[in-house]
KOLFIDO-793754 format. One record per residue: residue number from 1; residue in one letter; chain; x, y, z of N, C-alpha, C, O in turn. Coordinates in pm, 1 decimal, padded with zeros to 6 digits, always signed. Layout:
<fitis>
(fiti NUM,A,A,(X,Y,Z),(X,Y,Z),(X,Y,Z),(X,Y,Z))
...
</fitis>
This chain:
<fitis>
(fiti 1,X,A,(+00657.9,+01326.4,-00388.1),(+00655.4,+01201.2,-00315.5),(+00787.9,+01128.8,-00338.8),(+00833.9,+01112.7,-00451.9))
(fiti 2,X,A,(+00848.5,+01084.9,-00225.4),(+00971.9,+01031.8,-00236.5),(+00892.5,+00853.7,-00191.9),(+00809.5,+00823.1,-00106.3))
(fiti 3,X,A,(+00967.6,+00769.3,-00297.6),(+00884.4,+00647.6,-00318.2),(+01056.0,+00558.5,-00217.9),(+01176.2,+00585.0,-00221.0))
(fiti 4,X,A,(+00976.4,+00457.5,-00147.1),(+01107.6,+00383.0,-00066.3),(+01054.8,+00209.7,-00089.8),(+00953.7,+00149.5,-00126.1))
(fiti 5,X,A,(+01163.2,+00185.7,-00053.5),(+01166.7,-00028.7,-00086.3),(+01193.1,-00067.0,+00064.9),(+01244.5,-00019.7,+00166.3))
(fiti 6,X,A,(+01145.9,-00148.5,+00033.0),(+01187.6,-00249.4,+00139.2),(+01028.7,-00252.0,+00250.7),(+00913.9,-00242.2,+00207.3))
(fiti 7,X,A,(+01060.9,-00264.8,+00369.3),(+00970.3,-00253.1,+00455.7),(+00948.9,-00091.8,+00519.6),(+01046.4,-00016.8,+00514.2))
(fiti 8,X,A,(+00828.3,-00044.6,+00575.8),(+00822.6,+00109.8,+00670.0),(+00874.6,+00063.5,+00746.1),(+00924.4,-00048.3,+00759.7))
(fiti 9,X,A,(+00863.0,+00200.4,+00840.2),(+00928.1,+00175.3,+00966.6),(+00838.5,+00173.6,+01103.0),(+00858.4,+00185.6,+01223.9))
(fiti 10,X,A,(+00740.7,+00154.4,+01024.5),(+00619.5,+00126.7,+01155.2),(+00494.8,+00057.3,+01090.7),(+00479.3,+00043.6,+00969.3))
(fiti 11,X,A,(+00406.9,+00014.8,+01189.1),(+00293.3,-00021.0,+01120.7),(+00150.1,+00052.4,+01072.8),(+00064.8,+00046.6,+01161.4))
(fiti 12,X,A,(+00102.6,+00127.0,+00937.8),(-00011.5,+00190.3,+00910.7),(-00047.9,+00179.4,+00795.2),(-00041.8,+00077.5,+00726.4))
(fiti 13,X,A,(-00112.0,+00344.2,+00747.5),(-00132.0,+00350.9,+00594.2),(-00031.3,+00427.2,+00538.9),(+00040.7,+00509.5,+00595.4))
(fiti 14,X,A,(-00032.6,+00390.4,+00415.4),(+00129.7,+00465.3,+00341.8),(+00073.3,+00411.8,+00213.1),(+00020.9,+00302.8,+00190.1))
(fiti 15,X,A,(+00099.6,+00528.7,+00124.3),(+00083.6,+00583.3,+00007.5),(+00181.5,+00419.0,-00080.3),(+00301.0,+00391.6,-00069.0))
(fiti 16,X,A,(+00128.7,+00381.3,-00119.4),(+00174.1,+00271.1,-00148.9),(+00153.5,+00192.7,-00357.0),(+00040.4,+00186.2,-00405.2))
(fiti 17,X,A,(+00220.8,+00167.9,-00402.0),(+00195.8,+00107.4,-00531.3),(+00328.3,+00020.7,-00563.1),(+00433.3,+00025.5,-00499.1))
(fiti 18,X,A,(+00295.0,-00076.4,-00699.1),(+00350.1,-00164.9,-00737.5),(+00456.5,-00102.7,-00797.1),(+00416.6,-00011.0,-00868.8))
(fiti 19,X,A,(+00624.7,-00119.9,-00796.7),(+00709.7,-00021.5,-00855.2),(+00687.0,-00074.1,-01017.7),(+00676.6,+00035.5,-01072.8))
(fiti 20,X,A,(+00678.0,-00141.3,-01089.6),(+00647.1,-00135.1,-01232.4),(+00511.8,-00083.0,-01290.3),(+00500.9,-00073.6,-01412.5))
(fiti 21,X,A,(+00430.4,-00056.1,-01225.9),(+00329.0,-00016.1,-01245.4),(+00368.1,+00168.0,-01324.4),(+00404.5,+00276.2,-01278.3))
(fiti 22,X,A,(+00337.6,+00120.1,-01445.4),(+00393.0,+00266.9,-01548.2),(+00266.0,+00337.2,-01602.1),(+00262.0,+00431.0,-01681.7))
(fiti 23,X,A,(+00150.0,+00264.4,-01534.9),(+00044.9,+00316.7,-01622.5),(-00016.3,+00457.4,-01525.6),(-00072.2,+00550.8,-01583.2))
(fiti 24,X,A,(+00002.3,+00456.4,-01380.6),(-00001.9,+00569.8,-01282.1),(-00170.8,+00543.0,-01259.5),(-00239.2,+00632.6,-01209.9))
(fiti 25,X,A,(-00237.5,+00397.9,-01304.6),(-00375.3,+00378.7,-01286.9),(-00374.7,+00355.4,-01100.7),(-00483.6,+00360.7,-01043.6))
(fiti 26,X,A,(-00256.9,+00332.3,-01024.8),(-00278.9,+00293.8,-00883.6),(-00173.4,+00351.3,-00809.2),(-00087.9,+00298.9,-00737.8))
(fiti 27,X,A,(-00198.6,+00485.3,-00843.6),(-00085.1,+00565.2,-00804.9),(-00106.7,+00635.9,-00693.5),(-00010.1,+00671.3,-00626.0))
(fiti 28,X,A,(-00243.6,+00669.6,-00654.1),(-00336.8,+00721.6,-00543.2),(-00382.5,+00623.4,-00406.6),(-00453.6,+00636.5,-00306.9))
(fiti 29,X,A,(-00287.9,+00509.1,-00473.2),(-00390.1,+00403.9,-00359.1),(-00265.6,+00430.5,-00243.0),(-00154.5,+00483.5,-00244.4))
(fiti 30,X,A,(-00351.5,+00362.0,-00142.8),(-00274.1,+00354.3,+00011.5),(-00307.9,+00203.1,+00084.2),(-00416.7,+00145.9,+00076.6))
(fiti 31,X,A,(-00204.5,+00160.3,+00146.1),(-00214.3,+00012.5,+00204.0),(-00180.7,+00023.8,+00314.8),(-00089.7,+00097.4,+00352.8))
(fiti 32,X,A,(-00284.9,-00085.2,+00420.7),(-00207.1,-00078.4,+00565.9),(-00098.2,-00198.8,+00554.7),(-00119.8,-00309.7,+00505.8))
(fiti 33,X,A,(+00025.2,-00151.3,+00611.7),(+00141.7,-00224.6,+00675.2),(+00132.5,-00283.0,+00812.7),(+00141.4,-00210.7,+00911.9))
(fiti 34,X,A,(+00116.1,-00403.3,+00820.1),(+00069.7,-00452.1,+00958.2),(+00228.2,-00508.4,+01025.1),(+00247.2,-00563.2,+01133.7))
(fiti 35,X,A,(+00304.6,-00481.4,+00943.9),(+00445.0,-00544.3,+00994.3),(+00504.9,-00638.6,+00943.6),(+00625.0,-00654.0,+00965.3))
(fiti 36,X,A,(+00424.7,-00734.2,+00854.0),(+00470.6,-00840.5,+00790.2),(+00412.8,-00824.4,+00665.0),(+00495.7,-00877.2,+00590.9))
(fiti 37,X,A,(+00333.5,-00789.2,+00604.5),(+00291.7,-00807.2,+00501.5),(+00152.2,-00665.3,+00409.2),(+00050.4,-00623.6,+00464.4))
(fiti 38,X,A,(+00185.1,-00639.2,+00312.5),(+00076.9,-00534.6,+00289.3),(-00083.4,-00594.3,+00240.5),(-00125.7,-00693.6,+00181.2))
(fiti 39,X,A,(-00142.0,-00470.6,+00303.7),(-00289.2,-00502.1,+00250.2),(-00341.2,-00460.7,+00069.6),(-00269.4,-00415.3,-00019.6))
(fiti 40,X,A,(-00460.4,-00489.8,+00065.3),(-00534.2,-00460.0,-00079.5),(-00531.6,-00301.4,-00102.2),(-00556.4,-00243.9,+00003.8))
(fiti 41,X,A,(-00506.3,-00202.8,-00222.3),(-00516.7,-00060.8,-00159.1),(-00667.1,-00077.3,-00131.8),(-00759.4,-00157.3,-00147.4))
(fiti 42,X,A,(-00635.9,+00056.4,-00076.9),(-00749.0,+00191.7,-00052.9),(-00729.2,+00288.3,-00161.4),(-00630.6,+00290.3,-00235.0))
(fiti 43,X,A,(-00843.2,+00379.4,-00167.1),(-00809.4,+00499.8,-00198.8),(-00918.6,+00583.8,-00178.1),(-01033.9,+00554.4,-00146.6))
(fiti 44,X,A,(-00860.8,+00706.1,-00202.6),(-00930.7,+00825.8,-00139.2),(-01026.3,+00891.8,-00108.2),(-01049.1,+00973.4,-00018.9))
(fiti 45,X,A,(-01128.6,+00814.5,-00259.0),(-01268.3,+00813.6,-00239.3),(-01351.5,+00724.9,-00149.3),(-01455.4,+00765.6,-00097.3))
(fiti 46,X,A,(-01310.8,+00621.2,-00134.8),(-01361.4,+00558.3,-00076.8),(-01370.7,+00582.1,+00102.8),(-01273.7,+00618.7,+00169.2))
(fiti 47,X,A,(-01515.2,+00551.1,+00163.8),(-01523.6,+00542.4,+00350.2),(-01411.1,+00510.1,+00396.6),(-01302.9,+00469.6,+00354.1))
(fiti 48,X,A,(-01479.3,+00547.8,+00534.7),(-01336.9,+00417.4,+00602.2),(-01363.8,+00255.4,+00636.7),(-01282.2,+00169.4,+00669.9))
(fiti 49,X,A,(-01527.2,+00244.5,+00613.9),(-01585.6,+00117.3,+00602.6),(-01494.8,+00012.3,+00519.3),(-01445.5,-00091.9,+00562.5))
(fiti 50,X,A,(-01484.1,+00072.9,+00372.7),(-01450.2,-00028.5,+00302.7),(-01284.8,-00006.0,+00303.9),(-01218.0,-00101.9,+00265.3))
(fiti 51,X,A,(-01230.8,+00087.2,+00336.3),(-01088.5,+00076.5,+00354.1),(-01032.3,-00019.4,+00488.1),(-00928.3,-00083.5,+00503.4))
(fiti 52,X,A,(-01136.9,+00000.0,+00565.0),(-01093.8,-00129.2,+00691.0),(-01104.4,-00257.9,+00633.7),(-01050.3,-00353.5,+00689.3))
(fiti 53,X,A,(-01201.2,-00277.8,+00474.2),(-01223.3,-00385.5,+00470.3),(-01107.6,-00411.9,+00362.2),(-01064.0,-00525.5,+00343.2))
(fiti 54,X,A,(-01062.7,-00303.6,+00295.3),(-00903.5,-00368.7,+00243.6),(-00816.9,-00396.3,+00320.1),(-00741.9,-00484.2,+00277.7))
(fiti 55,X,A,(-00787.1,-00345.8,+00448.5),(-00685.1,-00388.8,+00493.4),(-00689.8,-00511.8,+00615.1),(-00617.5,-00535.6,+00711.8))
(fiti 56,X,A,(-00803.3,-00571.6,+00562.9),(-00797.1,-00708.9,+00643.4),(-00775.1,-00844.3,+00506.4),(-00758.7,-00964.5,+00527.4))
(fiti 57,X,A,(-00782.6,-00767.1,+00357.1),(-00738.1,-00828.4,+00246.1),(-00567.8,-00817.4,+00246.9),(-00509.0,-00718.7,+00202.8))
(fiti 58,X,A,(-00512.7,-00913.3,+00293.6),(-00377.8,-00911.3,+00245.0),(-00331.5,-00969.2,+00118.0),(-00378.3,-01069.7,+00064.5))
(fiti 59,X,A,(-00204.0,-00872.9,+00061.2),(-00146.5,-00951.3,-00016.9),(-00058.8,-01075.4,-00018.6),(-00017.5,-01126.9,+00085.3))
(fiti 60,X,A,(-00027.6,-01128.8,-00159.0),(+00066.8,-01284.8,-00112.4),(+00227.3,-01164.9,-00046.7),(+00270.3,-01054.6,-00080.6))
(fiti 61,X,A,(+00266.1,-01267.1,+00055.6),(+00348.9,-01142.7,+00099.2),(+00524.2,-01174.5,-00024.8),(+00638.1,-01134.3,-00000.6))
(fiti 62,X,A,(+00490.6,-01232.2,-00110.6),(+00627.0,-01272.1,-00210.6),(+00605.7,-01098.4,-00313.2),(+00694.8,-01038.6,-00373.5))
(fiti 63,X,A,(+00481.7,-01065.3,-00301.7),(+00463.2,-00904.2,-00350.0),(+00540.6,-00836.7,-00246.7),(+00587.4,-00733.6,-00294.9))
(fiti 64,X,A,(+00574.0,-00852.1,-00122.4),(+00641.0,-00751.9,-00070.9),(+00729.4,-00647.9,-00107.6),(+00725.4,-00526.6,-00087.1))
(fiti 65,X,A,(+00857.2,-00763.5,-00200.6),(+00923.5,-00650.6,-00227.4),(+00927.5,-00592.8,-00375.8),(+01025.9,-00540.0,-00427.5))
(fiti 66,X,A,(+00804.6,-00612.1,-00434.4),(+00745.2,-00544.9,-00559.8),(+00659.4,-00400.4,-00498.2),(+00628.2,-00302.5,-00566.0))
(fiti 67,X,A,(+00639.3,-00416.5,-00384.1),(+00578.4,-00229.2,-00369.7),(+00645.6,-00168.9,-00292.2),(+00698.1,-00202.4,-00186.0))
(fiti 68,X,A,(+00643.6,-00071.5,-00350.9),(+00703.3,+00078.6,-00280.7),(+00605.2,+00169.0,-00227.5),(+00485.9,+00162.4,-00256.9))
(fiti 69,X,A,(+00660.4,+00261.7,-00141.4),(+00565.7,+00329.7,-00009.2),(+00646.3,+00476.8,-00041.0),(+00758.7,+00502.5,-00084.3))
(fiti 70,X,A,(+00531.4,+00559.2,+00002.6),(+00570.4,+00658.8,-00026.5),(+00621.6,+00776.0,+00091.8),(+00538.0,+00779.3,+00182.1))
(fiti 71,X,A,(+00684.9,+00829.4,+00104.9),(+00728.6,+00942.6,+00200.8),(+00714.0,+01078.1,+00141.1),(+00763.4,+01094.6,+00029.6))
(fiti 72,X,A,(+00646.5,+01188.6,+00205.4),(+00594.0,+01295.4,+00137.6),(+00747.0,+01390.5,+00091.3),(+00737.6,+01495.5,+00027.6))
</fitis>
């Protein structure tokens, strides 16, 4: 996984975590990018019920540029 800053380049889900995060406890999660701001993760176990319902949880968007997204 090649990990990137800043904003994607479109709006979805993307492999997503906090770049100081050293403990690798939220290393699996994924967030939707709506264009301005990221959502709560997901992850893998979970439906798509409750993953729709993270990504209507946004974060404060001043976290923006504390997470990184991942590119395979």
């Amino acid at each position: 996984m090649k990990w990137n800053k800043g904003d994607p380049p479109a709006v979805g889900w993307y492999p997503a975590r906090f770049a100081r995060d050293t403990t690798q406890a939220w290393q699996n999660g994924y967030r939707w990018w709506d264009g301005r701001v990221w959502s709560w993760p997901a992850f893998p176990h979970e439906n798509e019920f409750r993953a729709a319902r993270w990504a209507t949880k946004k974060e404060v968007k001043s976290y923006n540029q504390e997470i990184i997204w991942g590119t395979p």
